[in-house]
C-alpha positions as CSV (number, residue, x, y, z in Angstrom):
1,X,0.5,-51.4,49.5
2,X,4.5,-52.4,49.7
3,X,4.3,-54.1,46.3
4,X,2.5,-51.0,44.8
5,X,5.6,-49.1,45.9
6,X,7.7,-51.2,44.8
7,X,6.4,-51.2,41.2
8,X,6.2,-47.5,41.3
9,X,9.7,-47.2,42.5
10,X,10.8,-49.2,40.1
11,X,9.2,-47.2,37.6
12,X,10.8,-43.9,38.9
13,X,13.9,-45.6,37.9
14,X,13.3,-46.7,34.8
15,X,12.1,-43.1,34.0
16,X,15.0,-41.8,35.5
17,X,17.2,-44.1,33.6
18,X,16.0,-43.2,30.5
19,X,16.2,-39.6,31.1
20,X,19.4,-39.9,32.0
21,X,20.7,-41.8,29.3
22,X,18.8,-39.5,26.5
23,X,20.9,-36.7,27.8
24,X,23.0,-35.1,24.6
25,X,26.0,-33.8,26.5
26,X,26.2,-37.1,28.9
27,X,29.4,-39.0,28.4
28,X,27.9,-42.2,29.5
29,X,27.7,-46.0,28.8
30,X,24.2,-46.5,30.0
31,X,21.5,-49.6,28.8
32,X,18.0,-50.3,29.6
33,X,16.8,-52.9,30.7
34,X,13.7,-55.1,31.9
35,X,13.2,-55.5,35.1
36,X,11.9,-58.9,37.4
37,X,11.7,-58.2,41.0
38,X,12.6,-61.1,43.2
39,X,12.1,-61.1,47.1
40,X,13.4,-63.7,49.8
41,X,14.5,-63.9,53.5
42,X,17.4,-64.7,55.0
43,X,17.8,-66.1,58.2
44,X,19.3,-65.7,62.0
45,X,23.3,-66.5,61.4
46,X,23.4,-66.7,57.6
47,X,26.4,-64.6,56.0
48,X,24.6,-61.9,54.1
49,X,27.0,-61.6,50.7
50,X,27.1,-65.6,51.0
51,X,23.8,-66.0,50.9
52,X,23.3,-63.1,48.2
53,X,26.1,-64.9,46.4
54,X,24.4,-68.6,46.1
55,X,21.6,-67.2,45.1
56,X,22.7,-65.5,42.1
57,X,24.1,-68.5,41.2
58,X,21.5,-70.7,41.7
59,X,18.8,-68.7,40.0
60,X,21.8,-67.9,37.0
61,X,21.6,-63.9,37.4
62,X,23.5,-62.2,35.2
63,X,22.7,-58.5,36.0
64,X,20.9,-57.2,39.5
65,X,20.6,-54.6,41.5
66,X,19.4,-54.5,45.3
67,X,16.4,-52.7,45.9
68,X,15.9,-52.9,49.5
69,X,17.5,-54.7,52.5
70,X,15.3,-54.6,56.1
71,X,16.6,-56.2,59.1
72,X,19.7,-56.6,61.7
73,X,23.1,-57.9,61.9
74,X,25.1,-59.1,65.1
75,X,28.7,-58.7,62.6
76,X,29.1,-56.0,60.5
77,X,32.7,-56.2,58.1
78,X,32.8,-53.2,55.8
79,X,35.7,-51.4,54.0
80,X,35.6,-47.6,54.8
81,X,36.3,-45.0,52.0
82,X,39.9,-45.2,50.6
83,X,40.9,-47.8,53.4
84,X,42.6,-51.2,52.0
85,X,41.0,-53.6,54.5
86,X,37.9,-54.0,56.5
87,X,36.7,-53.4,59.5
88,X,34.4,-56.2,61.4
89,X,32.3,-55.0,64.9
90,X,30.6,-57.5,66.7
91,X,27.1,-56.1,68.6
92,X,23.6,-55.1,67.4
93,X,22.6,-53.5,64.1
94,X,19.8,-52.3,62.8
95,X,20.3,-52.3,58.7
96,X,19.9,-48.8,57.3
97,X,20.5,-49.8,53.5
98,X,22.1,-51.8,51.0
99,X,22.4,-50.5,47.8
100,X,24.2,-51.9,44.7
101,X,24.6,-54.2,41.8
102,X,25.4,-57.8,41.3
103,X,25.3,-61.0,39.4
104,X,26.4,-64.8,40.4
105,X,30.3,-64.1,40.1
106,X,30.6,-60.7,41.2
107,X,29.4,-57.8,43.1
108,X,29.8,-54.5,44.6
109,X,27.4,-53.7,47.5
110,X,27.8,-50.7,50.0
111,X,25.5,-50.9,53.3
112,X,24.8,-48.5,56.1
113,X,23.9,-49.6,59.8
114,X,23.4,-48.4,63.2
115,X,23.6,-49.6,66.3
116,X,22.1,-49.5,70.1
117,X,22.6,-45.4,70.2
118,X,21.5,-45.4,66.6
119,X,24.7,-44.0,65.3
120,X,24.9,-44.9,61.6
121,X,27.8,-46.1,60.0
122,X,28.4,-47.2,56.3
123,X,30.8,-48.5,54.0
124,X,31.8,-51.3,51.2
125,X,30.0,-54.3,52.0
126,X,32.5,-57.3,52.0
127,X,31.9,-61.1,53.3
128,X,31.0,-61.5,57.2
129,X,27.9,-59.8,57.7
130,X,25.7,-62.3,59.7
131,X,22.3,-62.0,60.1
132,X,20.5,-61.4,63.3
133,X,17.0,-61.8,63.3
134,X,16.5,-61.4,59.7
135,X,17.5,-59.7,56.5
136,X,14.3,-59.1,53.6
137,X,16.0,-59.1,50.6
138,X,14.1,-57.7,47.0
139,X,16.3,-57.2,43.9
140,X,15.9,-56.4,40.7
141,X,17.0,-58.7,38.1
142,X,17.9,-56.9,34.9
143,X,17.0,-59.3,32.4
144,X,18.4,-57.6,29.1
145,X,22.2,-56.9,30.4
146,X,25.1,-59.2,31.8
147,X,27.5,-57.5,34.1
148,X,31.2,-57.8,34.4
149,X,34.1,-56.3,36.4
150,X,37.0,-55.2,34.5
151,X,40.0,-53.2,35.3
152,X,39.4,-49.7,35.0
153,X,43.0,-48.4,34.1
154,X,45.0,-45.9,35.8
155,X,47.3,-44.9,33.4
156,X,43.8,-44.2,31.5
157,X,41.9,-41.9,33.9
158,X,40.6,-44.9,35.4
159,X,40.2,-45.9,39.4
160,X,42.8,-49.2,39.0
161,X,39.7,-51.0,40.0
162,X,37.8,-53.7,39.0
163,X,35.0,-51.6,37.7
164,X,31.6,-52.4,36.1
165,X,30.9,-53.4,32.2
166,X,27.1,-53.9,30.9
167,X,26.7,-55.5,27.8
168,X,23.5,-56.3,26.0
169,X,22.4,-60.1,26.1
């Protein structure tokens, strides 16, 4: 039942996509893409974007996306909107979502938890999120694009940030 809606969820967004990106009055660089979905677990104490991060490398992605996240932290260290630094709290949280995209070198994740009094919380995902009891990880590897970062200029309209680039393989 989970990996049937998994594959149909992935096929909603490859429909979506390609609605979206046949749109005549959208001003966007958009590129489909296969997809291979790839599932593992990490483990009590392991850094999430560590882990995430060693993985891409050691399987050579070049273009992901997370599809779903279940399980608990006991640190959480995200960077609320507009804020220059993070913010790390120590306890017990449940993991909400992770959404994002990735490769081996780079990434841009945002999460949501909640703790004991299921107040939810969210932000930009940054390095120190340890793993409680465990954290089931599927992504979608996009096997048709490579991602990079670039600076999006400011002078230019941009956000001064290092912003995503898909290219075709």
């Amino acid at each position: 039942m989970n990996y049937l809606f998994l594959v149909l969820s992935l096929t909603l967004v490859a429909m979506n996509t390609a609605n979206f990106a046949t749109a005549s009055d959208a001003k966007v660089n958009s590129v489909s893409s296969r997809m291979l979905a790839h599932t593992f677990r990490l483990k009590p104490g392991q850094d999430f974007m560590e882990e995430l991060t060693t993985w891409a490398k050691d399987h050579k992605i070049k273009a992901a996306a997370i599809v779903s996240v279940v399980g608990s932290f006991t640190k959480v260290n995200l960077r609320y909107a507009n804020q220059e630094n993070g913010s790390t709290k120590e306890g017990h949280f449940e993991i909400v979502s992770v959404v994002g995209t990735f490769n081996a070198t780079s990434a841009h994740l945002h999460a949501s938890v909640s703790n004991e009094k299921g107040e939810t919380f969210g932000g930009h995902l940054l390095p120190g999120n340890i793993v409680y009891t465990t954290a089931e990880v599927v992504v979608a590897e996009l096997d048709d694009v490579v991602f990079s970062r670039e600076k999006d200029d400011k002078a230019k309209g941009g956000s001064g940030w290092d912003e995503l680039v898909i290219k075709r393989k």
